[in-house]
MARMI-535220 format. One record per residue (C-alpha): residue number from 1; residue in three letters; x, y, z. Coordinates in steps of 0.25 Angstrom, whole numbers. Example, Ala and Ser with C-alpha at 12.3 -4.5 7.8 and 13.67 -1.06 7.14 Angstrom:
2
1,ALA,49,-18,31
2,SER,55,-4,29
//
This chain:
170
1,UNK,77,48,-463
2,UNK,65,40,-464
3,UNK,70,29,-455
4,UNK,75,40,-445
5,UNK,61,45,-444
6,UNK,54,32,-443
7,UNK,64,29,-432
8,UNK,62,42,-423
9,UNK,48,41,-424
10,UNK,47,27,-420
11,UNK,56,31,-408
12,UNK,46,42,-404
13,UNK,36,33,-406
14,UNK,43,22,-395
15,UNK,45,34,-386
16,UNK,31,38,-386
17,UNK,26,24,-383
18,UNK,35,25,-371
19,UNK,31,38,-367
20,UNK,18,33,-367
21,UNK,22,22,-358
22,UNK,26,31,-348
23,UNK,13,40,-348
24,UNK,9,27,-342
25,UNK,18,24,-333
26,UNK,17,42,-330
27,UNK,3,37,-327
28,UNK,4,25,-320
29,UNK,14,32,-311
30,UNK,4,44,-308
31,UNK,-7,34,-304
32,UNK,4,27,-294
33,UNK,7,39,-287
34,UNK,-7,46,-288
35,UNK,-16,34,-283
36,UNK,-5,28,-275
37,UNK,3,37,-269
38,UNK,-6,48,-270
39,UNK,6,57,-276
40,UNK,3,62,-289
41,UNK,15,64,-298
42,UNK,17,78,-304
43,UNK,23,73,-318
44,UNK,16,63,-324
45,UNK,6,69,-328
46,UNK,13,80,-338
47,UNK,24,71,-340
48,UNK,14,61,-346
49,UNK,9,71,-355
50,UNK,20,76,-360
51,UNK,23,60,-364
52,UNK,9,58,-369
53,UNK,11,70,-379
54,UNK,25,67,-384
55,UNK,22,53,-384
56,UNK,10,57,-395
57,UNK,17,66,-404
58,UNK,30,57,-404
59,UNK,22,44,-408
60,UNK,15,51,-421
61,UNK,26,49,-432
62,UNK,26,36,-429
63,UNK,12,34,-428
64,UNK,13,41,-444
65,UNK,24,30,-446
66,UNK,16,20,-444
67,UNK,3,23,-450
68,UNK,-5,23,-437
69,UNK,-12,34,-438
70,UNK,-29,35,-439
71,UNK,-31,33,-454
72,UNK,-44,38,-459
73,UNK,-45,34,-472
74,UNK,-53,41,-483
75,UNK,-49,38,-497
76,UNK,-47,23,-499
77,UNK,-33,19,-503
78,UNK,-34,4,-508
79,UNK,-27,2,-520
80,UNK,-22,16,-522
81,UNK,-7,16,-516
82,UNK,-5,29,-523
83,UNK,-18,36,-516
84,UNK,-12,29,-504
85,UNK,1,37,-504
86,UNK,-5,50,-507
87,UNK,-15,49,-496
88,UNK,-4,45,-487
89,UNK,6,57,-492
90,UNK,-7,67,-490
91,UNK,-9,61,-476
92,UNK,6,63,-473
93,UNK,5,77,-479
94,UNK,-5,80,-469
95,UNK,0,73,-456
96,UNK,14,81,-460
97,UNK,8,93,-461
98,UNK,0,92,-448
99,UNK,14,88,-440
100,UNK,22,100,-447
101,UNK,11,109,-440
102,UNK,11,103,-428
103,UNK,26,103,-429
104,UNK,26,118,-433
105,UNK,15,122,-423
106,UNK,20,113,-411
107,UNK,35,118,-412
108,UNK,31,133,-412
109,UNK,24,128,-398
110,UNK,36,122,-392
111,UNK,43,137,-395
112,UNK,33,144,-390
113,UNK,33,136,-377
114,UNK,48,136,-377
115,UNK,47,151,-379
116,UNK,36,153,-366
117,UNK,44,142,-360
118,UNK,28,135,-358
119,UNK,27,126,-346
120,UNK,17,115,-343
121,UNK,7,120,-331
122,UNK,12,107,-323
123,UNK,20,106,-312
124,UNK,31,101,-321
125,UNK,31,112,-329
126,UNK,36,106,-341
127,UNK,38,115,-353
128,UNK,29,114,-363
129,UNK,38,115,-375
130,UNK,41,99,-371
131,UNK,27,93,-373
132,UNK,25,103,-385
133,UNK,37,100,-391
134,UNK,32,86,-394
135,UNK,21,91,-405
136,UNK,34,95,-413
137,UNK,42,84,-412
138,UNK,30,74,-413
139,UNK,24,82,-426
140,UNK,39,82,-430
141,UNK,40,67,-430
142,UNK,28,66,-437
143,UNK,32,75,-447
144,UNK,45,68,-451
145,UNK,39,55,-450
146,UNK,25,61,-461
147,UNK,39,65,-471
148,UNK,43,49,-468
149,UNK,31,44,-470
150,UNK,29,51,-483
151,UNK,42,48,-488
152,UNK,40,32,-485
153,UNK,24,33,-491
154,UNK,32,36,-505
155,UNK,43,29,-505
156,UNK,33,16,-501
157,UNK,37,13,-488
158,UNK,26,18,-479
159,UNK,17,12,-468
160,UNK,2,9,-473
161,UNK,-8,16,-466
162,UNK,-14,7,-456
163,UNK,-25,-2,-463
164,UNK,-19,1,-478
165,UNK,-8,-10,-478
166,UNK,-13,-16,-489
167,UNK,-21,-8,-495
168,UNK,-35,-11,-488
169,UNK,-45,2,-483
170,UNK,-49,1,-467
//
């Protein structure tokens, strides 16, 4: 089950770079047509927002995975692998139960949209449960891969935050 996480979020993490990508080409497209052609496309500027925010949320696991998130760190941890692991199990804890809330809250939008049947106030009209469903799924992610993470801190096998490969303080 581990490995299965691991490998969907890395997926999501590949289809979030290239979503990324084609904000930019979204972008470079606009400015072709805009400046060039003076016609201005009706799409790219929703539908690149609507990349930009699934692109986000599908990226944090493996942002988790691999350690690179903003570490501020409080209590010195050189020489104490226990204190590490605790530290790191009460920083999991927390991130978990932040993504459970989100997960919670951000699902109970989706219904409520799908409910009201909400519509973007565009020209495309998308419906709104699409862009919001991807707080869910993203926290979703996040949560399974906090439960990996845990599971892989005590069975010895984690990622080192950033900086702490060895041991040393930044």
């Amino acid at each position: 089950m581990i490995r299965l996480i691991d490998r969907l979020n890395a997926w999501m993490a590949t289809l979030s770079a290239w979503m990324f990508f084609s904000i930019g080409l979204m972008v470079t497209w606009e400015v072709i047509t805009r400046k060039g052609f003076n016609a201005p496309t009706i799409w790219v500027d929703e539908t690149s927002r609507f990349f930009q925010v699934w692109a986000v949320y599908l990226a944090t696991a493996h942002i988790l995975r691999n350690r690179d998130l903003i570490v501020v760190e409080i209590i010195p941890l050189r020489g104490h692998p226990l204190r590490r692991k605790i530290l790191d199990s009460v920083m999991l804890a927390i991130i978990g139960l932040f993504a459970f809330v989100a997960l919670w809250w951000g699902a109970q939008i989706v219904l409520e949209s799908i409910q009201m049947g909400r519509h973007t106030s565009t020209m495309l009209a998308v419906p709104k449960w699409m862009t919001e469903s991807s707080i869910p799924i993203g926290f979703g992610l996040l949560l399974a891969q906090v439960a990996t993470e845990f599971v892989k801190l005590w069975r010895g096998d984690a990622i080192p935050a950033q900086g702490h490969a060895s041991g040393e303080e930044t």
